[in-house]
LOMIKE-385861 format. One record per residue (C-alpha): x, y, z; residue in three letters. Coordinates in steps of 0.5 Angstrom, whole numbers, padded with zeros to 4 digits, always signed. Last residue first. Layout:
BEGIN
XYZala...
This chain:
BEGIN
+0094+0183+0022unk+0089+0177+0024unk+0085+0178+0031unk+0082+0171+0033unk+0077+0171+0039unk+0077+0166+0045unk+0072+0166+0051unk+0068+0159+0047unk+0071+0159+0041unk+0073+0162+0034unk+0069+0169+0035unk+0073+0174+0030unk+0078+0180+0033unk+0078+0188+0033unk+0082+0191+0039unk+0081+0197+0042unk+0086+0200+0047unk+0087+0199+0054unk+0095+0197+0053unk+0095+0190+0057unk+0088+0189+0059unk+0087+0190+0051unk+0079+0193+0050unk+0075+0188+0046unk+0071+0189+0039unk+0067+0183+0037unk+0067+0180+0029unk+0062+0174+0029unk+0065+0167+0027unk+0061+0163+0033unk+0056+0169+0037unk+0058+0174+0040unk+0057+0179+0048unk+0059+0186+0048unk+0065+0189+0049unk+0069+0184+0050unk+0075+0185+0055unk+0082+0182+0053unk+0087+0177+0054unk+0093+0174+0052unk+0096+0170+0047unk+0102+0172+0042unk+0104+0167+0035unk+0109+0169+0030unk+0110+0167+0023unk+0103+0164+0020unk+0100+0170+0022unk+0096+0167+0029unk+0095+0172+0033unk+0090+0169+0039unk+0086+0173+0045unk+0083+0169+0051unk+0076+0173+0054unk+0075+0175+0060unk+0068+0177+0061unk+0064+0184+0061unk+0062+0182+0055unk+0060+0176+0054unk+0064+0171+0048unk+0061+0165+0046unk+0053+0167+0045unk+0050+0162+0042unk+0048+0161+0035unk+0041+0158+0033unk+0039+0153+0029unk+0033+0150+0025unk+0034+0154+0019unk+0040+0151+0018unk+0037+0145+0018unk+0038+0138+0021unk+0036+0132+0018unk+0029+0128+0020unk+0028+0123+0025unk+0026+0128+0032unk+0027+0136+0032unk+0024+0141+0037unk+0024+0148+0035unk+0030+0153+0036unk+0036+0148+0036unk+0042+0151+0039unk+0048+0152+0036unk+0057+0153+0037unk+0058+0145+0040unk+0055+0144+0032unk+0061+0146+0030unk+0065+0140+0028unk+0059+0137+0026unk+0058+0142+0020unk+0052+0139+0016unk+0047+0144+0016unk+0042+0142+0010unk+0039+0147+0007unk+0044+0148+0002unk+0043+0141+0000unk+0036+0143-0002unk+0031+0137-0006unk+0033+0133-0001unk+0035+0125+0000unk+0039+0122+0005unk+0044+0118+0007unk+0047+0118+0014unk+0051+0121+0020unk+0050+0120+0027unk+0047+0126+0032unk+0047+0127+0039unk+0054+0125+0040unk+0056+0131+0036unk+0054+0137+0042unk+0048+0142+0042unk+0049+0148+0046unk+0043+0148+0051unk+0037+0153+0050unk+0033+0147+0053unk+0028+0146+0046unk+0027+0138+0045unk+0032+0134+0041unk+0029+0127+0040unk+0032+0122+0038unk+0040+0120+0035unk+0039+0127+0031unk+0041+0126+0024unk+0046+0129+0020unk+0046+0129+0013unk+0050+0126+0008unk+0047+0126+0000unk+0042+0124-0005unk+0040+0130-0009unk+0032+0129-0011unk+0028+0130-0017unk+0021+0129-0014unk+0016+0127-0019unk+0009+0128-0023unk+0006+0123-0028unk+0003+0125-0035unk+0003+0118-0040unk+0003+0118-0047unk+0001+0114-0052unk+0005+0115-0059unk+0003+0113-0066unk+0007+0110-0072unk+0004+0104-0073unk+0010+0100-0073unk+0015+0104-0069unk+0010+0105-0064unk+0012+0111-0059unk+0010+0111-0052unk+0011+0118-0050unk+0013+0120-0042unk+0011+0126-0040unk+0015+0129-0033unk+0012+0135-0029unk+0017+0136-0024unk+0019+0137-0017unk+0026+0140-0014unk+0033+0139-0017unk+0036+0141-0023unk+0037+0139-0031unk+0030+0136-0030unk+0026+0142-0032unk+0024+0141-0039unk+0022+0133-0038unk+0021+0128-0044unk+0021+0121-0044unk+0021+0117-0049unk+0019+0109-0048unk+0019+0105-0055unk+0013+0100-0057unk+0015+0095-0062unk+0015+0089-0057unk+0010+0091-0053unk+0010+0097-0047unk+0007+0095-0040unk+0007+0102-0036unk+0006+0100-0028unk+0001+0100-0022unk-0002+0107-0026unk-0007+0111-0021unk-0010+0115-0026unk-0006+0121-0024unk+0002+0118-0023unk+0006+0120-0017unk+0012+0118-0017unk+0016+0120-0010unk+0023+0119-0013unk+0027+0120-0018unk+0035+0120-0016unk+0041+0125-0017unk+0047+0123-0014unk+0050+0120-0020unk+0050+0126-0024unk+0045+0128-0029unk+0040+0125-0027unk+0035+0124-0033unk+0035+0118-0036unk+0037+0113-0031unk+0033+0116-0025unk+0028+0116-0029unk+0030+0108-0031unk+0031+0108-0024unk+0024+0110-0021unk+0020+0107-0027unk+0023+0099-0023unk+0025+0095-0029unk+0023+0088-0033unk+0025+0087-0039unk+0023+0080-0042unk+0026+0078-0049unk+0023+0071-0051unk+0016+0072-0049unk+0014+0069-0045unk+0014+0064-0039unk+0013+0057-0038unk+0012+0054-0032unk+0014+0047-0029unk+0014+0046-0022unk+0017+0046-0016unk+0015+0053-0014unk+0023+0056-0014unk+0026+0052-0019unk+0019+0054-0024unk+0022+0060-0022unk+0028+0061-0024unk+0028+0057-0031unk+0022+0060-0033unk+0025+0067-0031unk+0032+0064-0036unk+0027+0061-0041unk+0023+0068-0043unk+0029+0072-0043unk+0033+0078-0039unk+0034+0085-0039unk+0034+0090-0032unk+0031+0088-0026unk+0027+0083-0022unk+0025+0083-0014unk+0018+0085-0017unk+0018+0079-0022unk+0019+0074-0017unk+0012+0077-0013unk+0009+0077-0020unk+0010+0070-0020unk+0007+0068-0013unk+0001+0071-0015unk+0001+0067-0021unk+0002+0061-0018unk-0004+0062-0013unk-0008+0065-0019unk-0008+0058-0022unk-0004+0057-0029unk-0007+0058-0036unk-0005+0065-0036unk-0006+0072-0039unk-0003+0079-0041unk+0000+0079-0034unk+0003+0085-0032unk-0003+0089-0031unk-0008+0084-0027unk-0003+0082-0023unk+0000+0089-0022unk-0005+0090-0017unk-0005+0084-0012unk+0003+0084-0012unk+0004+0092-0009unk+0012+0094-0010unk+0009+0100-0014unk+0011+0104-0021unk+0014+0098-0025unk+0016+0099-0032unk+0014+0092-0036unk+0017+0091-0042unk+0016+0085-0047unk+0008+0084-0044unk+0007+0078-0040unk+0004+0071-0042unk+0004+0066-0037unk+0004+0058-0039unk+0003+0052-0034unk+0007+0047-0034unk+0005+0039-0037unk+0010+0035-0036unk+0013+0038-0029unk+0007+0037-0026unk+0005+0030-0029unk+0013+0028-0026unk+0010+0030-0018unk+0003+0027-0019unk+0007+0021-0022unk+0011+0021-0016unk+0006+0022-0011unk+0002+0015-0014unk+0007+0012-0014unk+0009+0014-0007unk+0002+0011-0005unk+0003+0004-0008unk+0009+0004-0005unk+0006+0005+0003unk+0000+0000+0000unk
């Protein structure tokens, strides 16, 4: 009985394999999300194989990307399911819309297109074998958002679709982002309070990005998993006046230090005027630290 039920099995198991399924797909596919039960009824073109098989098979097609063929996918995936299925055509390729854009418009490499949103709530643009995709946008020779056109043109029949979609052209770049919350306490912030990561503007020059002066500012609004701006920032007073302040001539043959009196309180780079508790007289420096200006002859 037991070899009688694993004949059996092995029969089901080589019927499987004998007679795939077939899934018919389109030549280019050019995807806009990452969710399976919507692109399902847009990349396939049909199918004689269950819905469970061709979930499964969109599910493999979104991890895919670039050129391939018919026989190297049914190959993969049929391993993969532990059964036979056929997929055409021949010629496949298959990308994400965010990185062919990104690929045609960018004019360096840290500039990506991102945040696609497509008015007729597109899963992806199928195009068959003698349909070309054009993309045109004006603008994109700078950061920001942008109105791109994409234009399917058949060479055949001489027609073009088009598509409108809307975008961010943005600049991938190093920023500095708060460890956790930084709350208002009119505290100087300090570099432990931040690590470096990669992130995505369409404003680099927005971005504050000196850690090493960090100790020189405080925040003006609670900031918490974003980068730090500019804007978001605040000098404080490093000289007071009234307060002895150490003095610094450095002119690259000589170095002299001593001492002077502020005249009024300045913040990191500011120009102050201090009066020489050696000689009396006015002196002009630059606020380099915390109680210490540079004065440069």
């Amino acid at each position: 009985m037991i070899k009688i039920f694993i004949a059996i099995t092995l029969l089901s198991s080589f019927s499987a394999w004998s007679k795939p399924c077939q899934i018919d797909i389109y030549p280019k596919s050019f995807l806009l999300t990452n969710i399976s039960t919507r692109l399902t009824k847009t990349l396939i073109k049909k199918s004689n194989c269950d819905s469970a098989t061709n979930n499964e098979f969109i599910r493999f097609l979104i991890d895919t990307k670039g050129n391939t063929s018919g026989n190297q996918i049914s190959r993969v995936f049929s391993s993969l399911v532990n059964k036979k299925v056929k997929i055409t055509p021949d010629r496949i390729s298959i990308f994400k819309l965010e990185d062919y854009l990104t690929e045609k418009l960018s004019f360096t490499k840290s500039w990506y297109i991102r945040n696609i949103k497509a008015p007729t709530q597109l899963s992806a643009i199928t195009l068959e074998k003698n349909e070309n995709l054009n993309v045109d946008c004006p603008s994109c020779s700078y950061p920001g958002n942008k109105s791109i056109r994409l234009v399917i043109n058949n060479t055949m029949e001489g027609t073009n679709k088009y598509h409108m979609l809307n975008a961010k052209l943005q600049v991938k770049t190093l920023a500095l982002v708060p460890r956790g919350i930084i709350k208002i306490d009119n505290q100087p912030l300090s570099k432990s309070m931040f690590k470096k990561e990669e992130v995505f503007t369409e404003n680099p020059s927005e971005l504050f990005t000196n850690i090493d002066s960090l100790v020189f500012y405080k925040v003006n609004k609670s900031i918490n998993n974003r980068p730090i701006l500019i804007n978001d920032l605040v000098a404080v007073s490093l000289v007071k006046a009234g307060m002895p302040t150490s003095v610094v001539l450095d002119n690259g043959v000589i170095s002299l230090k001593s001492t002077a009196m502020p005249l009024r309180s300045a913040k990191f780079g500011e120009t102050v005027q201090l009066r020489s508790s050696r000689s009396n007289k006015i002196i002009v420096g630059k606020v380099i630290d915390y109680n210490k200006v540079s004065i440069s002859l």
